[in-house]
C-alpha positions in Angstrom: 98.9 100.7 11.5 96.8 103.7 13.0 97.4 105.0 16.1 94.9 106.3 18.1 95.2 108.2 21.6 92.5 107.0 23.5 92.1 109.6 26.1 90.9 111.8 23.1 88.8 109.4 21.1 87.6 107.1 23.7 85.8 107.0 26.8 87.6 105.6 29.8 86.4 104.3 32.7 87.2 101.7 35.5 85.0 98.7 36.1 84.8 95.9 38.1 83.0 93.7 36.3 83.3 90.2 35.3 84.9 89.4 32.0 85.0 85.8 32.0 82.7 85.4 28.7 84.6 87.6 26.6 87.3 86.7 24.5 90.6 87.1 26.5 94.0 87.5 24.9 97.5 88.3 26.7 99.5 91.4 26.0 103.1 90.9 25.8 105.4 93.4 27.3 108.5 94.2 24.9 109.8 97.8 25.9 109.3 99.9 29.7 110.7 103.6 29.6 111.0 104.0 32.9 111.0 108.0 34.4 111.9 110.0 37.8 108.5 109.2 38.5 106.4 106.7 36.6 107.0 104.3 33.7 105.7 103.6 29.6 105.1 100.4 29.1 104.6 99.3 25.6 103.0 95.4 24.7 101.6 93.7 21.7 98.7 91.0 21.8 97.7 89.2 19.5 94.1 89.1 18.6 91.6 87.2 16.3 88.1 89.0 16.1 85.4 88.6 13.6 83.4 91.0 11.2 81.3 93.5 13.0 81.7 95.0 16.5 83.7 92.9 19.3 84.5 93.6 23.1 87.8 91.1 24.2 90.0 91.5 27.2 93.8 92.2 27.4 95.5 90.6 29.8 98.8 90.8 32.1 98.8 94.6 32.1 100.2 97.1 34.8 97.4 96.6 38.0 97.9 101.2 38.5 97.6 102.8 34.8 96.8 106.0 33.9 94.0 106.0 31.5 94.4 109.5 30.2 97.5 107.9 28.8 96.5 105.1 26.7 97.4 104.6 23.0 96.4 101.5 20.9 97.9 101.1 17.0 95.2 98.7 15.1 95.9 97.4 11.1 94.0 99.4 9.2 90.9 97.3 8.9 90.4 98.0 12.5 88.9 100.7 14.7 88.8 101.5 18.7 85.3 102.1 20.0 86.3 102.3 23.5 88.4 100.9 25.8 87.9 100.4 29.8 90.3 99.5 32.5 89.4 96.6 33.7 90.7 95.2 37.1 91.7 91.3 36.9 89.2 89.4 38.6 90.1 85.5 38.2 92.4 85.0 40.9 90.4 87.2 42.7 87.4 85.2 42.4 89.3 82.1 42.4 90.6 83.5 46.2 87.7 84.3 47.3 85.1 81.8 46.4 87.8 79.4 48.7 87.5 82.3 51.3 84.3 81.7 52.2 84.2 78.2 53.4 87.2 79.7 56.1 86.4 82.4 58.4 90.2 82.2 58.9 91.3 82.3 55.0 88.9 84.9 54.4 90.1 87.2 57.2 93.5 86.9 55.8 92.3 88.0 52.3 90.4 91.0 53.6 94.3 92.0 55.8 95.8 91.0 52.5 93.4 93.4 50.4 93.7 95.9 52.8 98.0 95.9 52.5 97.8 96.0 49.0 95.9 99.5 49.1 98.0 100.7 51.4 100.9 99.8 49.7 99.5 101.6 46.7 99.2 104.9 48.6 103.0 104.3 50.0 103.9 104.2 46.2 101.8 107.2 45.6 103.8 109.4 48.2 107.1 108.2 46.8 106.7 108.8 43.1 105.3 112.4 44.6 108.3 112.9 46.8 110.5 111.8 43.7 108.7 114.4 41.3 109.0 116.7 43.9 112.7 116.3 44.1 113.0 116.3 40.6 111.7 120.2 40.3 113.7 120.9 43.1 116.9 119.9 41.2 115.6 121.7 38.1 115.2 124.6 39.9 118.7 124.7 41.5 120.0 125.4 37.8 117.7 128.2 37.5 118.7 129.9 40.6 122.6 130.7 39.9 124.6 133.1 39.1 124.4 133.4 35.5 120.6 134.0 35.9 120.4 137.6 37.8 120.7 135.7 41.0 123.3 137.7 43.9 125.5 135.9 46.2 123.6 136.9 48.9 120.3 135.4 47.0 122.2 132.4 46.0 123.5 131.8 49.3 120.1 132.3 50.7 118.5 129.7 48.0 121.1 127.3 48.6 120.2 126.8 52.4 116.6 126.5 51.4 117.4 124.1 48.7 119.7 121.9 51.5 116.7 122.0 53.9 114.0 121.3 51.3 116.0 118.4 50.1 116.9 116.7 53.0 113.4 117.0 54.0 112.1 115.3 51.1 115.0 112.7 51.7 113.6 111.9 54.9 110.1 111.5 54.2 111.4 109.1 51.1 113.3 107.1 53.2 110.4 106.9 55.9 107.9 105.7 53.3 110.6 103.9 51.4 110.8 101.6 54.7 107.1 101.6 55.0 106.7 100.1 51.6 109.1 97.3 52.7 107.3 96.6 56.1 103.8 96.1 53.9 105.5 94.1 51.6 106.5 91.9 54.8 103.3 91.7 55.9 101.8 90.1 52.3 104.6 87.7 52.2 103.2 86.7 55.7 99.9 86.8 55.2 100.4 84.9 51.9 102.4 82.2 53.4 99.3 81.9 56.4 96.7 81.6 53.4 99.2 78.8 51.7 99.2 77.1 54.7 95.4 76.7 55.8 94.7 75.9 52.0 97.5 73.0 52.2 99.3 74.1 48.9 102.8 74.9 49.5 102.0 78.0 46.9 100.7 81.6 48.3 96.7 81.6 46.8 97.2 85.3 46.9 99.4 86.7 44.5 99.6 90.8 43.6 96.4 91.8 41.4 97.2 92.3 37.4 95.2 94.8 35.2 93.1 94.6 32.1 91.9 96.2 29.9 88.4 95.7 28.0 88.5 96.8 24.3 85.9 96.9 22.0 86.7 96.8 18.7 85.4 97.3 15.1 86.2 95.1 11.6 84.9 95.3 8.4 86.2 91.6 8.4 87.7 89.1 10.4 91.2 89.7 11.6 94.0 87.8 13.1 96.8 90.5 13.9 98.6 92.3 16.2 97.9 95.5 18.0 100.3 97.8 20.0 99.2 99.0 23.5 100.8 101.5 26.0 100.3 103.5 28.8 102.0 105.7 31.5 102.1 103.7 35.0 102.8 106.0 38.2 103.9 102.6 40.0 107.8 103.1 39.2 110.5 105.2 39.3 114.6 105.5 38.9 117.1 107.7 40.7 120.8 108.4 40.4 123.6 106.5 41.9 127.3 106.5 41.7 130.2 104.6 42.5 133.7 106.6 42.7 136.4 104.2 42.0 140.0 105.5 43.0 142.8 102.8 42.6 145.7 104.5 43.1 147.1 108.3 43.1 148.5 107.3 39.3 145.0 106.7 38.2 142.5 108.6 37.4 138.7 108.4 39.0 136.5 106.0 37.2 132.8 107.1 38.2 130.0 104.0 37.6 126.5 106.0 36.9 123.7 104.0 38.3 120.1 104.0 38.3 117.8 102.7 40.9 115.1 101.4 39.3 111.9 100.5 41.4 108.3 99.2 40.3 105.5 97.6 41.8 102.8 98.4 38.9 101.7 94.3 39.0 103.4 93.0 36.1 106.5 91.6 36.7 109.3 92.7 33.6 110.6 90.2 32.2 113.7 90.9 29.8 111.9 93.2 28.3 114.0 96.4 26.5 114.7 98.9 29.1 114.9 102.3 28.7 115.9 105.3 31.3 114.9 109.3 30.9 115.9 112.1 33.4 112.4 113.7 32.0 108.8 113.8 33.5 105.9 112.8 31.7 103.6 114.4 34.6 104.7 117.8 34.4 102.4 119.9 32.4 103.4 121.2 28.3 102.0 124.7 28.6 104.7 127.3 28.0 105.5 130.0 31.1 103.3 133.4 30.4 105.6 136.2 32.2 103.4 138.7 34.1 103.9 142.0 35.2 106.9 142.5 37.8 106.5 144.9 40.5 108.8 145.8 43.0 108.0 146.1 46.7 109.8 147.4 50.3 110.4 144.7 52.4 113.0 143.4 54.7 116.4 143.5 53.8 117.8 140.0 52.4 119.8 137.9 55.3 123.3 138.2 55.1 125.8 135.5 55.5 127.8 136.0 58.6 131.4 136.9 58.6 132.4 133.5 60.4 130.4 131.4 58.2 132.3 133.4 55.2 135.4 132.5 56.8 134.7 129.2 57.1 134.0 128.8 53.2 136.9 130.7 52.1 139.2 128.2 54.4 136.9 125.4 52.8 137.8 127.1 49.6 141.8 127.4 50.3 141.6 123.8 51.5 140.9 122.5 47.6 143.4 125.4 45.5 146.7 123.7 46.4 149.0 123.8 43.2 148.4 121.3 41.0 151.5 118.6 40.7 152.1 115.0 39.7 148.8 114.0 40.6 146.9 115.5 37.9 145.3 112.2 35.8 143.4 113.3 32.4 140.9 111.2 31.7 141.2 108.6 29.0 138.2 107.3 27.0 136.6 103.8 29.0 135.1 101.3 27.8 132.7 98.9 28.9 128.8 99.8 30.1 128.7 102.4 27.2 129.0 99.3 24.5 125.2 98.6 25.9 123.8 101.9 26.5 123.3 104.5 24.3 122.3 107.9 25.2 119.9 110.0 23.7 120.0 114.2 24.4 117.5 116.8 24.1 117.0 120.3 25.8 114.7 118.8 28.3 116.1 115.5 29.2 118.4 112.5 29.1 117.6 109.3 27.3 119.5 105.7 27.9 118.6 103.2 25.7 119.8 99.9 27.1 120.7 97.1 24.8 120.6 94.3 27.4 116.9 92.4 28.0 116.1 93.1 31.4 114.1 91.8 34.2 112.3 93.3 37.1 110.3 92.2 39.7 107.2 94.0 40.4 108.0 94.2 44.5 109.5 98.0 44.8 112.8 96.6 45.5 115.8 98.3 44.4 117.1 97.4 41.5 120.7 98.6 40.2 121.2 99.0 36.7 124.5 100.1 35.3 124.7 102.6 32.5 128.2 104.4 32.0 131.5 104.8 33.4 133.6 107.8 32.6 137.2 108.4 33.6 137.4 111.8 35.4 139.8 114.7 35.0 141.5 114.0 38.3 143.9 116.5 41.0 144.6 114.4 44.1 145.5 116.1 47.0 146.7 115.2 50.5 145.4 117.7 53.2 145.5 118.0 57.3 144.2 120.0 60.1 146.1 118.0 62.9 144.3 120.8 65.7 140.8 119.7 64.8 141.7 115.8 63.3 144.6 113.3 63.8 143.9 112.0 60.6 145.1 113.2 56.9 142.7 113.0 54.5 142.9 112.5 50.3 140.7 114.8 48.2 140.5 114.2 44.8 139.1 117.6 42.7 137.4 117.2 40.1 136.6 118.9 36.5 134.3 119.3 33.3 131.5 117.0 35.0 128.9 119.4 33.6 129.6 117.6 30.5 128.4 114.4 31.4 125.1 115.7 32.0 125.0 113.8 35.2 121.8 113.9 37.6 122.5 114.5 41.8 122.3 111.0 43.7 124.1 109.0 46.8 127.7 107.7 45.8 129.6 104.9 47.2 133.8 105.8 46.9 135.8 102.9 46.8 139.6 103.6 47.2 142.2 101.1 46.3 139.4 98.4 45.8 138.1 99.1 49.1 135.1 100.8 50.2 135.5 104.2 52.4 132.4 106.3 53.0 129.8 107.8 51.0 128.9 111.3 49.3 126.4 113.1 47.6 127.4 113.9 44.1 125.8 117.5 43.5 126.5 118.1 39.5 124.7 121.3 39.1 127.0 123.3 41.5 128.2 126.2 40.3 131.4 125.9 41.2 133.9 124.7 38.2 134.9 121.6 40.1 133.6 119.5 42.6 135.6 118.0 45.3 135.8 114.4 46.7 136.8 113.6 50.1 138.0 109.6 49.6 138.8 109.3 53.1 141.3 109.1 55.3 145.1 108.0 54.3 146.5 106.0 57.1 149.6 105.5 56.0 150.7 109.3 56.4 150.8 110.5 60.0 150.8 113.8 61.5 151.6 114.7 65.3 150.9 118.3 66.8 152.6 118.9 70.2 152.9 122.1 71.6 156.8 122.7 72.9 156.2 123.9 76.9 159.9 124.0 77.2 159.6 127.3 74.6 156.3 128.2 75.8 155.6 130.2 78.8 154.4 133.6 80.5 156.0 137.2 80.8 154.7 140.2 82.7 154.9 143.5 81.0 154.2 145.9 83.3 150.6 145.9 83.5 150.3 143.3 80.8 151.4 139.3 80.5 152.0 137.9 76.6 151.3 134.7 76.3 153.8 132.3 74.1 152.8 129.3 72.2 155.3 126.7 70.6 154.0 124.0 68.4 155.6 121.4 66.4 154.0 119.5 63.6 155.7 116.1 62.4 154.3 114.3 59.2 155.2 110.8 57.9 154.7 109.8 54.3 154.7 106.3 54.9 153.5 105.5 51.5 155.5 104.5 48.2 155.1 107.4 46.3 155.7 111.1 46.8 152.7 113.2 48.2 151.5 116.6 48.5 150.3 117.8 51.7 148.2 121.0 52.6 148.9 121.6 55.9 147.1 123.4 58.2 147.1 125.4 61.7 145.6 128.3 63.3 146.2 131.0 65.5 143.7 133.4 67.4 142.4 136.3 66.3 141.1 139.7 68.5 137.8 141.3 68.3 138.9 143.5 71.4 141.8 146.0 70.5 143.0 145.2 74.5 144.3 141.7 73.0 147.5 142.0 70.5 148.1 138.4 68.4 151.3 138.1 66.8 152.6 135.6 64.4 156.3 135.2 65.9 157.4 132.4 63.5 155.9 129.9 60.7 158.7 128.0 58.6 157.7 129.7 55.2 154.1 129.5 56.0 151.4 131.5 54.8 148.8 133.6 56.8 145.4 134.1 56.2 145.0 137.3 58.2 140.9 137.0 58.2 140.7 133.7 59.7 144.3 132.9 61.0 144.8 129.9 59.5 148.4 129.0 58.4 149.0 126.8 55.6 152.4 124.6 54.5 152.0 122.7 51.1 154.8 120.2 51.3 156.1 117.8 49.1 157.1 114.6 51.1 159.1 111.9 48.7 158.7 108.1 49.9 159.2 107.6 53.6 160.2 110.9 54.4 159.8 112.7 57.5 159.2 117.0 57.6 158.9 118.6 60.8 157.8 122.1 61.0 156.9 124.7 63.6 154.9 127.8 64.5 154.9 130.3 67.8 152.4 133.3 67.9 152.2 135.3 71.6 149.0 137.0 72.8 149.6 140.5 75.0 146.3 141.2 77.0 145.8 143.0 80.0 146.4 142.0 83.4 143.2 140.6 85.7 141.7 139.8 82.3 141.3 136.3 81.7 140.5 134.3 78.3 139.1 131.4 78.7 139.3 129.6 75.1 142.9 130.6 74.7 
């Protein structure tokens, strides 16, 4: 077989002409690699062609195909002339040659023509916005630590990342629902055609591709050749499902991919492939310029509160690991169909399941591994701020899986509790699940007046405050709990804070948070209190105290 790339050895163009004298054979799709943004699909046809020079048409190809893209493999006593993408005109034709005896049938072709190219400029902006998202992931790893990047940089890049992302999130969700609304409207406007024409069929079905090749033979061949192309019609993104079914378990994570088309050829279980890479992004290898250094402003710093507030984030998570540490223990089941392919610049999952897809842009989920996690379940409360205790459940060695950000379901004890974003290319060494909050231990904070109250020093009150905190474990098995409080802290050297008592709690002088990490067995209950004064002047008054 010789394989020829068209986009160097032939002309391309697009035509609309009619084919309907030429020789027509249908390609057969077998294999779709499908990308963050666009799709290969590979066919084989079938042709018989006589000596000499012969133009034929290929059939039931993608309707949107990059012609820069296009390879065909011939048997050797064969040769590509040229080869022109060719839109399908029979059931156009067919369509409108009924048109035009109804005014009203061909008014509904014309809306119907008129959805379909703005459905393709919907699909357009979401394989961009997916591309788009795609560099911005890339880029996250680029920008970190380990790359001359400063906290102060990093913390910087990390809010422009957030705000870039969920920008792009937006406008993929706003076009994501526009693409739905058009498809709507053709399934409308081809039940209104199916009607005036009396079939209980739609006339007007999605517009296929072809291709016209024309061909050389020394003498006449029946064979097969091999034809693919890069369509920008589909695209895949990450999904997860975070299974928890008990604190003795492990997390099983289910990595999904959304896959999406709407090229105008339907798949049907065809060999499906997956690849974190991009076809569209350009080969050429980065040139590094000259670097010069200029004065300019000085670099934002991140505010002492907002510090504060992500080392008590941080302390939240470091509780000392106990029984609930679950190593993770090989699974089996997806990865007996999926094999996975790795190179320095992508991911490859080779699926050994026929698939099929619907050419419609609706979502559909396809299952490709499930890994049991390295798993540190923890119990933690902030009964000031929530009534609620919530589980966390830290995580480790993801960076391993070579796992892709995307949405995740988490599932707890077979039932379904929130949703997350799973954010693998964080720095940090593990990444940290909230699963939601455990109803079955309960918390109370009351603040004791009886032991609270006022005193006047001289020209000076102090302040007292008493509070109790009761937890419940009302489950079946013992639990760790981070507990956490707060008291006040001065920025005036006219108000005095002073810790009076804790229960063998520790202070975070910075922030004033205290912390209790208690271990409740079954059904236990642990009460524990706190008391802190605050001496300020007479005729001052605080108003958040």
């Amino acid at each position: 077989m010789r394989k020829i790339l068209l986009a160097l050895y032939c002309t391309l163009a697009v035509y609309n002409v009619s084919a309907q004298q030429l020789p027509r054979f249908d390609a057969q799709l077998e294999e779709v690699m499908v990308y963050k943004a666009g799709a290969s699909l590979s066919h084989t046809a079938k042709v018989t062609i006589p000596a000499g020079t012969t133009e034929i048409i290929i059939d039931n190809v993608a309707a949107t195909i990059d012609e820069n893209t296009i390879q065909v493999s011939t048997p050797s006593n064969m040769t590509v002339l040229s080869v022109l993408v060719n839109r399908d005109q029979e059931v156009e034709t067919r369509q409108q040659d009924t048109a035009l005896n109804n005014p009203e049938q061909k008014k509904i072709s014309s809306e119907l023509k008129e959805a379909q190219a703005n459905l393709q400029k919907v699909m357009n902006r979401i394989a961009a916005y997916d591309k788009s998202l795609a560099l911005l992931e890339q880029n996250q790893v680029i920008s970190s630590p380990q790359n001359g990047v400063n906290a102060a940089e990093l913390a910087k890049l990390s809010e422009m990342y957030l705000v870039k992302q969920i920008e792009l999130r937006d406008k993929l969700s706003e076009q994501r629902q526009a693409e739905r609304d058009i498809n709507d409207k053709i399934r409308q406007l081809n039940a209104a055609f199916a009607a005036l024409s009396g079939k209980s069929q739609p006339q007007i079905a999605a517009t296929r591709g072809q291709l016209k090749i024309q061909l050389m033979a020394n003498t006449a061949v029946n064979g097969a050749i091999q034809i693919s192309y890069l369509s920008t019609a589909a695209t895949w993104s990450a999904a997860y499902d975070i299974k928890a079914d008990n604190l003795n378990q492990p997390i099983n994570l289910v990595y999904k991919a959304n896959v999406q088309q709407n090229t105008g050829l339907d798949w049907n279980k065809v060999k499906l492939s997956l690849s974190t890479g991009n076809p569209t992004i350009g080969n050429i290898a980065p040139v590094l310029s000259t670097w010069f250094l200029r004065f300019g402003q000085p670099a934002l710093q991140r505010s002492q509160v907002s510090m504060e507030k992500e080392q008590a984030t941080v302390n939240t998570i470091q509780a000392s690991e106990s029984d609930y540490r679950m190593k993770a223990k090989p699974a089996k089941s997806l990865d007996d169909y999926v094999s996975t392919q790795e190179s320095p610049v992508a991911t490859t999952f080779n699926i050994d399941l026929p698939y099929t897809i619907a050419s419609n842009y609706k979502v559909h989920a396809v299952a490709l591994q499930t890994h049991q996690l390295n798993t540190v379940y923890k119990h933690y409360a902030v009964p000031r701020l929530d009534p609620d205790v919530f589980l966390l459940a830290e995580l480790t060695d993801i960076e391993s899986l070579n796992l892709i950000p995307g949405p995740a379901n988490i599932l707890f004890e077979n039932k379904f509790v929130g949703k997350t974003f799973l954010n693998p290319y964080s720095t940090e060494d593990t990444i940290n699940v909230s699963i939601g909050r455990d109803k079955r231990i309960t918390v109370k904070r009351e603040k004791l007046s009886e032991q609270s109250g006022i005193k006047n020093l001289g020209a000076a009150k102090k302040q007292t405050f008493v509070y109790e905190l009761t937890v419940k474990n009302g489950k079946s098995e013992k639990i760790e709990l981070l507990l956490k409080d707060q008291i006040p802290t001065s920025t005036d050297n006219a108000v005095e804070i002073e810790l009076i008592s804790a229960d063998n709690a520790s202070l975070n002088t910075e922030n004033g948070v205290v912390t209790w990490r208690l271990n409740l067995k079954p059904g236990e209950i642990r009460k524990v209190k706190f008391s802190y004064s605050v001496k300020y002047p007479k005729g001052r008054v605080i108003n958040n105290l």
